[in-house]
N, C-alpha and C positions, 0 to 999 in steps of 0.2 A: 326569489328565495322560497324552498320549500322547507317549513317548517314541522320537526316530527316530534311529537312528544311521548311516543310510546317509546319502549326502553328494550332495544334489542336484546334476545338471550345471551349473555357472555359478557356484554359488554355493561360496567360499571358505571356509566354516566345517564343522568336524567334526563338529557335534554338534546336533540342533535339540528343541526342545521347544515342541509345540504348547498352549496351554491355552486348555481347554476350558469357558469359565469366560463367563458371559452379561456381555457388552459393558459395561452400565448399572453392574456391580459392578466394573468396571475401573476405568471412566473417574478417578472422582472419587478414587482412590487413588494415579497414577500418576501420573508427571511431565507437565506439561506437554505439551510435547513427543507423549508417547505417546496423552495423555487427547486432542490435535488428530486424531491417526490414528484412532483408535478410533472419535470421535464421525463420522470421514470414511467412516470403515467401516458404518457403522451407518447413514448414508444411502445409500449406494450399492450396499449387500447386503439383497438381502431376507429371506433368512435364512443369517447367518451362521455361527451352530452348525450347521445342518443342511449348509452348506457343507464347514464341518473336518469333518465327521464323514464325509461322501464321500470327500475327499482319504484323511483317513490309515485309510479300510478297508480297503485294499489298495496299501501304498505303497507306488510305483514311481519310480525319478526319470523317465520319461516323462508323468508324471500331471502335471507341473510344465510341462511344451511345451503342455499342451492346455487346461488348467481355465483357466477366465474369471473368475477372481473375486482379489479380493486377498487376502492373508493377512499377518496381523501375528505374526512372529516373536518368542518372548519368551522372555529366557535370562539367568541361569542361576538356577538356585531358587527356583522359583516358591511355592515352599510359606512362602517368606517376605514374601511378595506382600502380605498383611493389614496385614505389618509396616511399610509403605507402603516396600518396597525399591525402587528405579529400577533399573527393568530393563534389558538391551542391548535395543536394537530395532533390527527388519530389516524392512522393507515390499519385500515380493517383487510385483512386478506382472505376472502369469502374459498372456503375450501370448494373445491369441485373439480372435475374431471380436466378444466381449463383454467384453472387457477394456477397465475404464474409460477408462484412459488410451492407446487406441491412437488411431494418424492416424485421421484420417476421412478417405474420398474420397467425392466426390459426382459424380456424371456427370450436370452440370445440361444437358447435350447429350442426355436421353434415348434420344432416338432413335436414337443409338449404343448400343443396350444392352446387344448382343452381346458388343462390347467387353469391356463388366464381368463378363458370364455365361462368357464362356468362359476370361477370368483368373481366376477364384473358380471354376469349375475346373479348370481346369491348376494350380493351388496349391491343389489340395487340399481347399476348404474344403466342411463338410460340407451335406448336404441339397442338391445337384446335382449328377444324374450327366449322363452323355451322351444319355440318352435325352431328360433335359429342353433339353438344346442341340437335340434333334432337333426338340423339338413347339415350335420355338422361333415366337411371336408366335399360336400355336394356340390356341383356347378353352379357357378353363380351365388352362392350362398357365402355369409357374411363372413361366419366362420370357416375362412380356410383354413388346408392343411396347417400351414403357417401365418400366422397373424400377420395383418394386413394393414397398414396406419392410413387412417382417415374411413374407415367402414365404422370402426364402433368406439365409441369414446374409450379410456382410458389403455386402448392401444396407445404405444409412445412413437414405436416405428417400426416400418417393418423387417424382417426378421427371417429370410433366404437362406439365404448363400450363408455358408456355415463361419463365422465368425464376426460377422457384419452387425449384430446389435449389441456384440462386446465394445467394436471400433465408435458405433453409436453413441454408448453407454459412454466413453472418455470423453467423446466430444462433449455429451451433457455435462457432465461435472467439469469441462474445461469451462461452461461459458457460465456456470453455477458461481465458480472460482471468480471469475471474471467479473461480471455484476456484482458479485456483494462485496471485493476489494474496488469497484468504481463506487458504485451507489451508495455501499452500507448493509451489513449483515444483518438488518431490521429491518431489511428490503429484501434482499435472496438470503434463504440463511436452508437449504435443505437438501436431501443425500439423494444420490445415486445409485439404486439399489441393482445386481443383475442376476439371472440364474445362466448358467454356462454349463454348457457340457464338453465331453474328451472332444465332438467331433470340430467346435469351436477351437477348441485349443490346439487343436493339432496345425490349423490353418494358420500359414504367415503372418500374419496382420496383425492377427494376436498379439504373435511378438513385437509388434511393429508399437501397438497399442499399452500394451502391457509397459514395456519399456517406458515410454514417454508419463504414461501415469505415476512410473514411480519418479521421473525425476523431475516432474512438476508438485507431488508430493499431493495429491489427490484425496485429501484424507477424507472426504463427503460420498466418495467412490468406493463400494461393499461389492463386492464378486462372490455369489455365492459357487461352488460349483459342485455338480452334480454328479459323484465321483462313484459311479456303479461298474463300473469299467467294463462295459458295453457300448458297440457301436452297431451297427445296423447290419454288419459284415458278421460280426461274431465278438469276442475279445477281444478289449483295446488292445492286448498285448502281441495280436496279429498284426499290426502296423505303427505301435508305437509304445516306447520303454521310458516316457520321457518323465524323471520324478516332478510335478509339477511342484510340491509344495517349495521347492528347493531354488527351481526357476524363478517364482514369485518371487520370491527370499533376495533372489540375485538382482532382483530388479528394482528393488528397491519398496517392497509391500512387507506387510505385515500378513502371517497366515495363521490360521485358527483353522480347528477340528471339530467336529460334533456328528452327532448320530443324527442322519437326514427322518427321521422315524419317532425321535423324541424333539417334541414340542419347548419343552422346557431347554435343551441341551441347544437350539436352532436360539432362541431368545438371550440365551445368555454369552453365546458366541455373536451375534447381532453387537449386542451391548460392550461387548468386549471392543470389538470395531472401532466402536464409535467413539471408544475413550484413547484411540492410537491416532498418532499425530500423520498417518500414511494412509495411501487406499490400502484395503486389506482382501483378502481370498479367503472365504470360508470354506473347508474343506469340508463339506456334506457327503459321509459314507451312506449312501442307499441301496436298493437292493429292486434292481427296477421290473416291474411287474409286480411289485409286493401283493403278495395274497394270493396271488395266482398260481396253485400248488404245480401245474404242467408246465407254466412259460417265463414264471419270476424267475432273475438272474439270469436270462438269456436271451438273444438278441427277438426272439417271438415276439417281445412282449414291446419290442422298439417302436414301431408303428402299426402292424395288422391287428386287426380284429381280435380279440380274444377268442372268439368263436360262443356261440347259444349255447353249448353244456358245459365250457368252463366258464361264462359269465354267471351261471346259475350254480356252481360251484364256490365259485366268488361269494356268492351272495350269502354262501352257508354259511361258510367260514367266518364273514362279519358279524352273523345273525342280522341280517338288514333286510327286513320281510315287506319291503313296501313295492310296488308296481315301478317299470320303467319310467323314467323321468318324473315320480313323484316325488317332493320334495315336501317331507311333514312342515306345518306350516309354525311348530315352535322353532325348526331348526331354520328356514327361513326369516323369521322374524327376528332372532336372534342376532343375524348375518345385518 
């Protein structure tokens, strides 16, 4: 038994007591209740002794911001545990990049994939620094063209072939759905978020995906989509007339509108989502290359280069007077 009497940040109780006690010997002694958590522990850790025994060799209540794994609180005397006592329980779900129950996001728009690389740096998260934003879509370098699942944490999966991290994305919210009507919504309880573009949507699968989300009723399931009506060709309207928000509609989603460019109008369409009983489609109007006075709103601005004298162009227009890959460090710290 490891005994802590420091008082982790968040959490309301004085006193905690870890037991270090092999799962399999729990289960079948302890209430209901805790024998579901346990046995939920025991598939989604792969070792969870070796887990507690990293947390409390050096307890700190920062250790609690960072570790990816769940831990089952059990209080208060345990040594009468045999005595089949019913314990208090506490399921801490330590947020991080591998913490079971966090969002997911998917950037089934791959080829945005900056986008993701350089928010999963600016927050911090581990195994990306700036030099990998540097060697960005380079040989061997982490950050590919397209995001790549298992290079850098808070990748979910990878992201190809154009329609493939939409088909992803239901599978997550299927098995989101799945878990918390077996286990318990104070177990799995959290959303599916994706960003999507025309060239995702245009692909089969979609439909394939799309469909089945609505009549599973997916409602943890958010589609943003990324409605600039550009493909890489030119025009979506060179290869496809297809009214999407109408499609959704048919399939059984809820769809929403907002300006991809107001912050406030992305938040409140978000929240709208999440009060419908369905997955939903956020139709995000944007304007892709924004700011870019020669290449916004056309397909220039899809994947190539901006080029050295419209990136310096660029830089007027926002008044952003800092050096390549400087990042001031309030806005950093901020992040």
């Amino acid at each position: 038994m490891i005994s802590l009497k420091k008082k982790a940040s968040g959490l309301k109780i004085p006193f905690l007591a870890i037991s270090i006690i092999p799962l399999d010997e729990i289960a079948p002694i302890a209430t209901p209740k805790l024998a579901r958590i346990i046995m939920f522990l025991k598939e989604i850790t792969l070792d969870p002794i070796a887990e507690f025994k990293k947390l409390t060799a050096s307890f700190s209540p920062s250790k609690f911001k960072s570790s990816s794994f769940f831990v089952a609180f059990l209080t208060p005397k345990l040594s009468r545990l045999a005595k089949k006592l019913k314990p208090l329980v506490l399921l801490l779900n330590l947020p991080s990049a591998k913490s079971p129950n966090r969002d997911r996001f998917i950037l089934s728009a791959g080829h945005g994939s900056m986008l993701l690389y350089s928010v999963l740096y600016l927050a911090g998260y581990p195994d990306i620094t700036l030099e990998d934003i540097k060697n960005f879509r380079q040989l061997n370098s982490k950050t590919a063209g397209h995001p790549e699942y298992g290079h850098i944490p808070g990748i979910e999966t990878t992201t190809g072939p154009l329609g493939q991290g939409l088909g992803n994305a239901v599978g997550m919210a299927i098995a989101e759905e799945f878990i918390g009507k077996r286990w318990g919504s104070n177990l799995c309880d959290h959303y599916t978020y994706v960003i999507a573009g025309d060239g995702g949507l245009m692909e089969g699968i979609s439909q394939e995906v799309i469909s089945l989300a609505g009549k599973l009723k997916l409602k943890k399931l958010i589609v943003i989509w990324d409605d600039n009506g550009i493909t890489i060709d030119g025009g979506v309207n060179l290869s496809c007339n297809t009214d999407q928000i109408s499609r959704f509609k048919s399939s059984g989603w809820s769809t929403f509108s907002c300006d991809a460019h107001n912050p406030i109008e992305i938040d409140q369409a978000i929240n709208n989502a999440k009060e419908d009983s369905r997955p939903s489609l956020i139709a995000a109007k944007s304007i892709i290359g924004y700011g870019s006075m020669a290449k916004q709103g056309t397909s220039g601005a899809h994947g190539a280069p901006l080029g050295k004298n419209e990136v310096e162009q660029l830089r007027k227009n926002f008044d952003w007077q800092y050096k390549e890959f400087a990042i001031p460090l309030n806005i950093k710290e901020s992040w």
